[in-house]
Structures are given as structure tokens and as C-alpha cells.
LOBAMAR-992227 format. One line per 2 residues: their letters; for each residue y, x, z of C-alpha. Coordinates in nm, 2 decimals, padded with zeros to 4 digits, always signed. Example, Ala and Ser with C-alpha at 12.3 -4.5 7.8 and 13.67 -1.06 7.14 Angstrom:
BEGIN
as) -00.45,+01.23,+00.78 | -00.11,+01.37,+00.71
***
This chain:
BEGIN
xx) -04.98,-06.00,-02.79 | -04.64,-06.05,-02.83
xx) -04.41,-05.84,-03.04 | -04.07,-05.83,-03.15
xx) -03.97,-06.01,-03.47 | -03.82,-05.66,-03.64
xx) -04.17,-05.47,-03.56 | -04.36,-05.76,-03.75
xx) -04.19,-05.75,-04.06 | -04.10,-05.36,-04.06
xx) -04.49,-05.29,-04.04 | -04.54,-05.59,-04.30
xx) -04.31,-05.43,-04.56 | -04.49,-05.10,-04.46
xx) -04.83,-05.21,-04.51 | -04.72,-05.37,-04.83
xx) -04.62,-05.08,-05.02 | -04.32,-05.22,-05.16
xx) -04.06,-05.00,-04.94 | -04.04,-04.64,-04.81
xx) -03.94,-04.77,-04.43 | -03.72,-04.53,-04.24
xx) -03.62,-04.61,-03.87 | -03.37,-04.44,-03.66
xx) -03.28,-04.59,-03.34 | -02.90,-04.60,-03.17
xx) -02.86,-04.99,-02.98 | -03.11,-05.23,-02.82
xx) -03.19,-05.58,-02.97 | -03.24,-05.86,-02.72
xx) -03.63,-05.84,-02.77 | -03.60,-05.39,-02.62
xx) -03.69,-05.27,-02.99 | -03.33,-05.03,-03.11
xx) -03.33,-04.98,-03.49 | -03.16,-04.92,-03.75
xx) -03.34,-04.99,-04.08 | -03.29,-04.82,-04.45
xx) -03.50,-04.84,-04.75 | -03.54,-04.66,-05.05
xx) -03.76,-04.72,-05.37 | -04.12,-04.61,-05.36
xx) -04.14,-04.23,-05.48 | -04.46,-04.01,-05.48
xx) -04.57,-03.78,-05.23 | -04.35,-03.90,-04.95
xx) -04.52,-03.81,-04.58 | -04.59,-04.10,-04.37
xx) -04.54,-04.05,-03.99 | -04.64,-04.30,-03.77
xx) -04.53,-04.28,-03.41 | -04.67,-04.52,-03.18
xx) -04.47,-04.53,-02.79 | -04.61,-04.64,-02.49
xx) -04.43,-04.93,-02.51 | -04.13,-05.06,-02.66
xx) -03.80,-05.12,-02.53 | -03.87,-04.78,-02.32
xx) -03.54,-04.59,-02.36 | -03.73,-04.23,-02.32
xx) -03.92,-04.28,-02.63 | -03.60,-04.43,-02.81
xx) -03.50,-04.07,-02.74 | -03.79,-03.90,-02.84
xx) -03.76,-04.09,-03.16 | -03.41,-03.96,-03.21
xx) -03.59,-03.60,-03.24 | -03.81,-03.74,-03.52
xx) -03.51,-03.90,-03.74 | -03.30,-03.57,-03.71
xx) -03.57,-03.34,-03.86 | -03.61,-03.62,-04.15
xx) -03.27,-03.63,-04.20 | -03.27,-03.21,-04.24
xx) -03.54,-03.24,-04.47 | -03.46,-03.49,-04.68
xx) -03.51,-03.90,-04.59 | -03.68,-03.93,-04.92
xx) -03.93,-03.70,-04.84 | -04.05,-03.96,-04.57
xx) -04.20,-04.28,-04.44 | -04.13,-04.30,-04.06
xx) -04.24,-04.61,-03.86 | -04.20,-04.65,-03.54
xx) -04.36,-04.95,-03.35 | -04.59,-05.02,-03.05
xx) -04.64,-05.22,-02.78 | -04.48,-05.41,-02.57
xx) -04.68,-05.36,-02.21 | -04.82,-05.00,-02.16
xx) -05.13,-05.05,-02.20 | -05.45,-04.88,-02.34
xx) -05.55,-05.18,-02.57 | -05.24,-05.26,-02.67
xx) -05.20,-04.91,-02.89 | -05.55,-04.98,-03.11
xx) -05.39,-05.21,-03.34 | -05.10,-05.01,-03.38
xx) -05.32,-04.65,-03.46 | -05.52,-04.86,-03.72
xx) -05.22,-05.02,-03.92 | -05.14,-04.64,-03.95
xx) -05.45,-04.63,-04.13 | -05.42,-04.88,-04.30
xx) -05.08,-04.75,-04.42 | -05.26,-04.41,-04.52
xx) -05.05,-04.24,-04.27 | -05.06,-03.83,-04.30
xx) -04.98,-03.82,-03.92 | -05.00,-04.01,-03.61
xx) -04.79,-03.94,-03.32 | -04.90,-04.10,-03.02
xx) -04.82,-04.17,-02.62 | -05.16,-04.25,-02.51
xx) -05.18,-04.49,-02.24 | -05.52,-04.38,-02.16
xx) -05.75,-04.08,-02.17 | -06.03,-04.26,-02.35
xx) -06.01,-04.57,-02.45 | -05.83,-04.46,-02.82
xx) -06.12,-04.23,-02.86 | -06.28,-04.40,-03.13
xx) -05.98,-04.53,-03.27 | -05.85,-04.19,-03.32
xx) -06.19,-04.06,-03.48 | -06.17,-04.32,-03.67
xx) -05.81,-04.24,-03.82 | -05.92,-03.86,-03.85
xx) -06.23,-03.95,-04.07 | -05.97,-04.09,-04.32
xx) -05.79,-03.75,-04.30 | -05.51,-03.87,-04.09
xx) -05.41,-03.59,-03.82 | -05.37,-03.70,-03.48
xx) -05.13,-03.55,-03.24 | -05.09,-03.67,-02.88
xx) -04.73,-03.63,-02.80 | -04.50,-03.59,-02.48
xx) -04.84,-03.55,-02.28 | -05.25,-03.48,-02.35
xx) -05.57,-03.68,-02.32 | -05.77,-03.47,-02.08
xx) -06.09,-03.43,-02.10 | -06.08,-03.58,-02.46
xx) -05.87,-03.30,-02.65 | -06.17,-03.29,-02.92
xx) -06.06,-03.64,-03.03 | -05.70,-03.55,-03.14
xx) -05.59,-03.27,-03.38 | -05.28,-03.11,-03.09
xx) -05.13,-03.20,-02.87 | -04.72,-03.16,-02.82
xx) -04.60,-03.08,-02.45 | -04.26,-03.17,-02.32
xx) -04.25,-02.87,-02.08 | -04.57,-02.67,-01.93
xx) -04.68,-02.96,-01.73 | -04.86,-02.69,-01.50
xx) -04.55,-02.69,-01.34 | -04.42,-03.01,-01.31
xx) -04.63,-03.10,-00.93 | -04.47,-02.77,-00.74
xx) -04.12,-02.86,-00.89 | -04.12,-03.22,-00.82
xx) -04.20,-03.13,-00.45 | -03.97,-02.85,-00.40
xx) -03.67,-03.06,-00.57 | -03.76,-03.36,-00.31
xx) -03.83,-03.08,-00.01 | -03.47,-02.95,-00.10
xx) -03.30,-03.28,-00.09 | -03.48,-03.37,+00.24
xx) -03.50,-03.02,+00.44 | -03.83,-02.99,+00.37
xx) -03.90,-03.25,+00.68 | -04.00,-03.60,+00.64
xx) -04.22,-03.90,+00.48 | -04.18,-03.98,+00.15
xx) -04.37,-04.18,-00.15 | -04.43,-04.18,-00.50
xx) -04.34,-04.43,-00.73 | -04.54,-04.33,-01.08
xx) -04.59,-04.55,-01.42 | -04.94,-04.66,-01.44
xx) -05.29,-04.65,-01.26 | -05.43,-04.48,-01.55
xx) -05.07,-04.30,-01.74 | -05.23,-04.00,-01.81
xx) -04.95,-03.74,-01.81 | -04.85,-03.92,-01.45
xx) -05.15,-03.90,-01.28 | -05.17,-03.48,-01.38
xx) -04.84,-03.47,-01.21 | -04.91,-03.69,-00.93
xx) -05.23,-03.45,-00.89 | -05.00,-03.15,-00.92
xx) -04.79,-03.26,-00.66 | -05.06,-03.32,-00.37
xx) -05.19,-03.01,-00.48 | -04.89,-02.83,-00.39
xx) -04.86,-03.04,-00.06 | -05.19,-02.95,+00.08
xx) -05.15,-02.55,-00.02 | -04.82,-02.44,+00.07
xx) -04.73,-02.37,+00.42 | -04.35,-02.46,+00.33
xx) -04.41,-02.81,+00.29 | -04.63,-02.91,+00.65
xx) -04.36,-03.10,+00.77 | -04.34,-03.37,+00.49
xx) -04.58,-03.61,+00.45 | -04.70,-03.86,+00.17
xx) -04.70,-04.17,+00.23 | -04.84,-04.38,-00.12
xx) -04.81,-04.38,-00.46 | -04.71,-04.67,-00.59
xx) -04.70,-04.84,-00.93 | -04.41,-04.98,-01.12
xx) -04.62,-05.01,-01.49 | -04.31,-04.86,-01.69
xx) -04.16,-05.20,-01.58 | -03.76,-05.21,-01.43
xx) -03.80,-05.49,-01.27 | -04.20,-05.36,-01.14
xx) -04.06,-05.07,-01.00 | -03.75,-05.20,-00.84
xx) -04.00,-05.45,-00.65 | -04.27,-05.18,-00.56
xx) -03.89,-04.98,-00.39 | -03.80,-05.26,-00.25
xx) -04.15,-05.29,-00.08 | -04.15,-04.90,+00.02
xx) -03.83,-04.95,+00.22 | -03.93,-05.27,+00.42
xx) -04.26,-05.09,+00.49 | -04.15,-04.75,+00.56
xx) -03.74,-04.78,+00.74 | -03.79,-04.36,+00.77
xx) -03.87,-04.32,+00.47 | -03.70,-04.00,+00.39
xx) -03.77,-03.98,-00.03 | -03.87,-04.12,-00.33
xx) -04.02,-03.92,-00.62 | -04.00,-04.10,-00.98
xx) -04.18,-03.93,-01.24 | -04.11,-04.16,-01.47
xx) -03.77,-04.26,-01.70 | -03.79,-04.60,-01.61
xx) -03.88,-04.64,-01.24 | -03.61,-04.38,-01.17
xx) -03.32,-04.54,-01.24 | -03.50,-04.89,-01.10
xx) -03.57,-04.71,-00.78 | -03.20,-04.56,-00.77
xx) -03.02,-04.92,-00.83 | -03.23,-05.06,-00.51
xx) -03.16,-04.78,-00.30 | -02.81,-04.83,-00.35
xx) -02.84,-05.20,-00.31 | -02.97,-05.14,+00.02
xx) -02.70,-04.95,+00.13 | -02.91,-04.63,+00.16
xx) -02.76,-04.38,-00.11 | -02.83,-04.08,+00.01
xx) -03.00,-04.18,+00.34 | -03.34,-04.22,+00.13
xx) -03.33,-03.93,-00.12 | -03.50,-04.04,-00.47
xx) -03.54,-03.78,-00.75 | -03.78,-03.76,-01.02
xx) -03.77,-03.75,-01.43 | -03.52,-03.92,-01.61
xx) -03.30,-03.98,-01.88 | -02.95,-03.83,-01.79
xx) -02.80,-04.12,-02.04 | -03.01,-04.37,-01.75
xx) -02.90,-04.14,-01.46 | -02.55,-04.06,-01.52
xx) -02.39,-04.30,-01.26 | -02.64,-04.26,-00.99
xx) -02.59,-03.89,-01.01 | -02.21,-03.92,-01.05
xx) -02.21,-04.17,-00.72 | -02.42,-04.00,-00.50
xx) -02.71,-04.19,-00.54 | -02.93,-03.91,-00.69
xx) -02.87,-03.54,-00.60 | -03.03,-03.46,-00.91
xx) -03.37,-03.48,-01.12 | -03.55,-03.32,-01.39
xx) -03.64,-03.34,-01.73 | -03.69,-03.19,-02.06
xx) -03.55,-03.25,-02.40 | -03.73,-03.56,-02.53
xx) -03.57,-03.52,-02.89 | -03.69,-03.16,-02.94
xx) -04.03,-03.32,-02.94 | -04.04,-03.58,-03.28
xx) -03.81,-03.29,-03.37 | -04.08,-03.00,-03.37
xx) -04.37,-03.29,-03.50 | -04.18,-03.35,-03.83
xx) -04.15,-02.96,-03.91 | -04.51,-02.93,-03.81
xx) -04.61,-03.18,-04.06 | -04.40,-03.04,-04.30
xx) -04.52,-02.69,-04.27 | -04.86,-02.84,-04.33
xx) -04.78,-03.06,-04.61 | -04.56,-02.76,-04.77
xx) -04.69,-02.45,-04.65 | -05.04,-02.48,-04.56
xx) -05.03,-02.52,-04.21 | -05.33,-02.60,-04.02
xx) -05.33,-02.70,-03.65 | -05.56,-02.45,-03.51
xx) -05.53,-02.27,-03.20 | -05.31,-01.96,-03.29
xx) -05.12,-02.07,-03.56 | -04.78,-02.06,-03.59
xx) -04.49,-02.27,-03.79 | -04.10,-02.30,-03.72
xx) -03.93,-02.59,-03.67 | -03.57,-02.50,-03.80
xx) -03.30,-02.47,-03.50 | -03.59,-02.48,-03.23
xx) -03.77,-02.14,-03.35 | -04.12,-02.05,-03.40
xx) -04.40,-02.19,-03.23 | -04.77,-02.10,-03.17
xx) -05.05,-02.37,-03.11 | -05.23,-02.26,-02.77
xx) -05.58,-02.19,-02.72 | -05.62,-02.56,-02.63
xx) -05.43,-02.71,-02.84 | -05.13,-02.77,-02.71
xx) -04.77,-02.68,-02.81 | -04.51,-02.66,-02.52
xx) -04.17,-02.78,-02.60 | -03.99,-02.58,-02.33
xx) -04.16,-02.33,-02.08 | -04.01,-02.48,-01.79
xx) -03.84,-02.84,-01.65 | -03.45,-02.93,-01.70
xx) -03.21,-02.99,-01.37 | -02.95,-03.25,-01.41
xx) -02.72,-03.29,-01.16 | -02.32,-03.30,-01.11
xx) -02.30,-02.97,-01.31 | -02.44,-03.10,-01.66
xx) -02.51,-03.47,-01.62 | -02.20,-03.59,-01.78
xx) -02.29,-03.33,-02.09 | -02.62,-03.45,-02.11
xx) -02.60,-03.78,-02.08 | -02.40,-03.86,-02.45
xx) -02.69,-03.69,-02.57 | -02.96,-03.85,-02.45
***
């Protein structure tokens, strides 16, 4: 698999010993990988964080990362080893490697995407056997929660299918076909809201007069996604909508509907990055869209593995730490740790605000 030149010798100098490797990420390199790279000498007691992305070159997880590098910077970059590195295609397979060079670098915490429910299983036993935690971050692994230590939620995902729809059902009167254009066949955190959102479709009365057409894939590709739009339109000339949940295929699906000439004859809406979105919300293209705050999430992970490494913390269901400007939180009963309670709108109001931010 190929892999950028930087993420080679980053995790080579990691692996080595030789440098505490901090990354912080602010411009894109021609290969997708943004960084800025520091080093300091090699001190004791430093906490390694690994965080491993669905992919690379993705700009939502070059904002989650921002969240990490703030805490670090509050607490003290010396006080830290932060890698950063995954990926290139989001794919399952493609994240083993990276989960066991973090144990090989005697990592005190994994962070990870997960591009599957299952298949890091024994990877990730295999990393908490050597006492590494492992937390499952912007999402969960269903079904296999007993293989990972928490797991950190963007936004209470229970309500993510029921305001997808009623955003869409707004934009389009509540009247009309429409599809969905998701990430992967097996993106965990997709397919719940993909799920969610038929859910809602088949139980409230208020939305009998739209109708889904597909779900398509665009693999947290650009160029994927703008190809499966461009196939939706051909197939479908009334189709009324388009729901993205996804930061990539959203702007992708955007950029061809405007192409096309059809801003806002086909409605598209989904979850994005306002820094992505800003234009096609500012030109019509995009009424609006949702989201959460992708920073607050490595933001909260670093003063969670602080309060552990510091204060004792333990991960169990119930316990509570603080995470500086965000508050207090509590670990759930399964595990989880919502971010926010409930989903961001961007739109004309806030987008220009948001998007400097990320």
C-alpha cells in the first residue's frame, strides 16, 4: 500500500526512539497528508497518542486532529508524543498496520476511525493486552464495544437519521424522490445513519410523500462521489435531493450539481465541513447542512488521557473527567462519551464564522 513519503519517515523516527514526534496539521502536501512537524529531545514519561484516520488526505479528520494539537499545546507539547498517520483508501485492512506500529511504539492510547465493525477486533485485543487503551473516535463499532476501552461521539448519533430527513424534507416541501450518497458499504458510523434515516421514513406520517430512491457509494473518494452524482442525475432527471452524510461526498456532490446547472433545482444537504461548504452555501448551492465540532473531539481525548495518566482516571461507565474549556464529562453506561447532545446547522447565518474555523 502506498503511503506518503512524510508518514514513512515520521512513523520511522517514531518507532526509533530517537525523537518525541509532534504533528499539527494547517496546509496539504501534494500526496493529501497536512503537517507540520516539531521535535524535541527524548524526556521520560511523555504520553504517546496515536491517532489513526480513516484515511489520509480527508480534510474532516485534518480537523479533528486540530482538536488533538490544541489540548497538547495547553498541556504542555513536552508532555507528548502525537502521531498521526493512516491510510490512504478507507479501508478495514488498511488500519491493521497502522494500530500495530502503535504497539510497537508502546503507545498509552490509540485513537481510532474504524473502517469496520470487526475486522480490527483482534488487532485491538491485541494492543489492549499490551496495556494500550483503545478508544474509537468520531463514531462506535457496534456490536463489538467489548473490544475497545470507549468510545468518543461527535453528537448523539440517535439523532442524526430524523434530522438528516427533516433538513432534506424542509428544503424539498416534504414532497419528492431523493437518494443517498454515503461513504462506504461497510463505514460503520454511515450505515447507523443511513439506518436512522429509513427508519424515520417508514414511521412518520410527515414524510409519505418523499421517497428513496438508492444509496449510493462515493468511498470517501471526491472524484467517487462526484461520479456516483453525476450517475444519480442521468438516472433520476426528478430527482428532488441529495443527502451526504459524509465531509467529502458533500461538497463532491455540491460541485456537480452546480456543474449541471441545477443549484437549487436538486436540493443536496448532508454533513460537512463549513471550511468545504462555505461557497456552496454562500451561492446557493446548499441551503444548509449539519455537523458537529470535529476539533472538540481529539480535544476531549487528550484531557481524557491526561486525567488518566495524572489523576487516575479510568474509562468505566460513570466516570467522570473535564476536559478544560469543554467542561465535565461522564462515560455512558455503554461506553460512549457524546461530544455535543445534538447536530450543528450551518447555513447563510454562521457559515462564513465557521468556516475560518474549520
Amino acid at each position: 500500500m502506498r503511503k506518503s513519503v512524510f508518514v514513512m519517515m515520521a512513523l520511522a523516527a517514531v518507532i526509533a526512539g530517537g525523537t518525541a514526534v509532534f504533528f499539527s496539521f494547517s496546509g496539504r502536501t501534494p500526496g493529501g497528508q497536512t503537517s507540520v512537524l516539531t521535535a524535541a529531545p527524548e524526556t521520560s514519561g511523555r504520553i504517546t497518542i496515536h491517532f489513526i484516520p480513516k484515511n489520509v488526505g480527508n480534510p474532516y479528520f485534518e480537523a479533528l486532529s486540530t482538536g488533538f494539537y490544541d489540548a497538547i499545546a495547553e498541556l504542555g507539547e513536552e508532555n507528548f508524543k502525537y502521531v498521526y498517520a493512516g491510510p490512504e483508501a478507507a479501508q478495514a485492512d488498511n488500519q491493521i498496520e497502522f494500530v500495530r506500529n502503535a504497539i510497537q511504539d508502546e503507545a498509552d492510547a490509540i485513537f481510532i476511525a474504524s473502517n469496520s465493525n470487526t475486522a480490527l477486533n483482534p488487532v485491538f485485543d491485541e494492543a489492549r493486552a499490551a496495556g494500550i487503551r483503545v478508544y474509537i473516535i468520531n463514531q462506535d463499532i457496534p456490536g463489538s464495544e467489548e473490544h475497545r476501552d470507549a468510545a468518543i461521539m461527535p453528537v448523539n448519533f440517535d439523532k442524526i437519521g430524523s434530522t438528516q430527513i427533516d433538513l432534506l424534507g424542509k428544503q424539498i416541501g416534504y414532497e419528492g424522490r431523493f437518494a443517498i450518497l454515503s461513504a462506504t458499504v461497510d463505514a460503520p458510523d454511515q450505515n447507523t445513519w443511513v439506518g436512522l434515516m429509513k427508519d424515520e421514513l417508514e414511521s412518520d406520517p410527515k414524510y409519505e410523500k418523499m421517497e428513496l430512491l438508492e444509496v449510493v457509494y462515493g468511498d470517501d473518494q471526491a472524484e467517487k462521489s462526484a461520479l456516483e452524482t453525476r450517475a444519480l442525475l442521468s438516472k433520476y432527471p426528478d430527482i428532488k435531493g441529495i443527502i451526504c452524510p459524509t465531509a467529502v461526498g458533500l461538497p463532491a456532490a455540491c460541485q456537480v450539481v452546480r456543474e449541471s446547472g441545477l443549484a437549487g433545482k436538486v436540493k443536496v444537504t448532508g454533513l460537512g465541513l463549513p471550511s468545504e461548504m462555505a461557497e456552496f452555501v454562500l451561492d446557493g448551492t446548499c441551503e444548509g447542512f449539519q455537523l458537529w465540532n470535529p476539533p472538540y473531539e481529539g480535544y476531549m481525548g487528550v484531557y481524557m488521557v491526561w486525567a488518566e495518566k495524572k489523576d487516575g482516571f479510568v474509562p468505566n461507565p460513570g466516570a467522570k473527567f473535564t476536559a478544560r474549556k469543554l467542561g465535565e464529562y461522564t462515560i455512558q453506561s455503554d461506553g460512549q462519551i457524546l461530544t455535543l447532545e445534538d447536530p450543528m446547522l450551518y447555513d447563510r447565518s454562521n457559515i462564513e464564522k465557521y468556516s475560518v474555523l474549520f
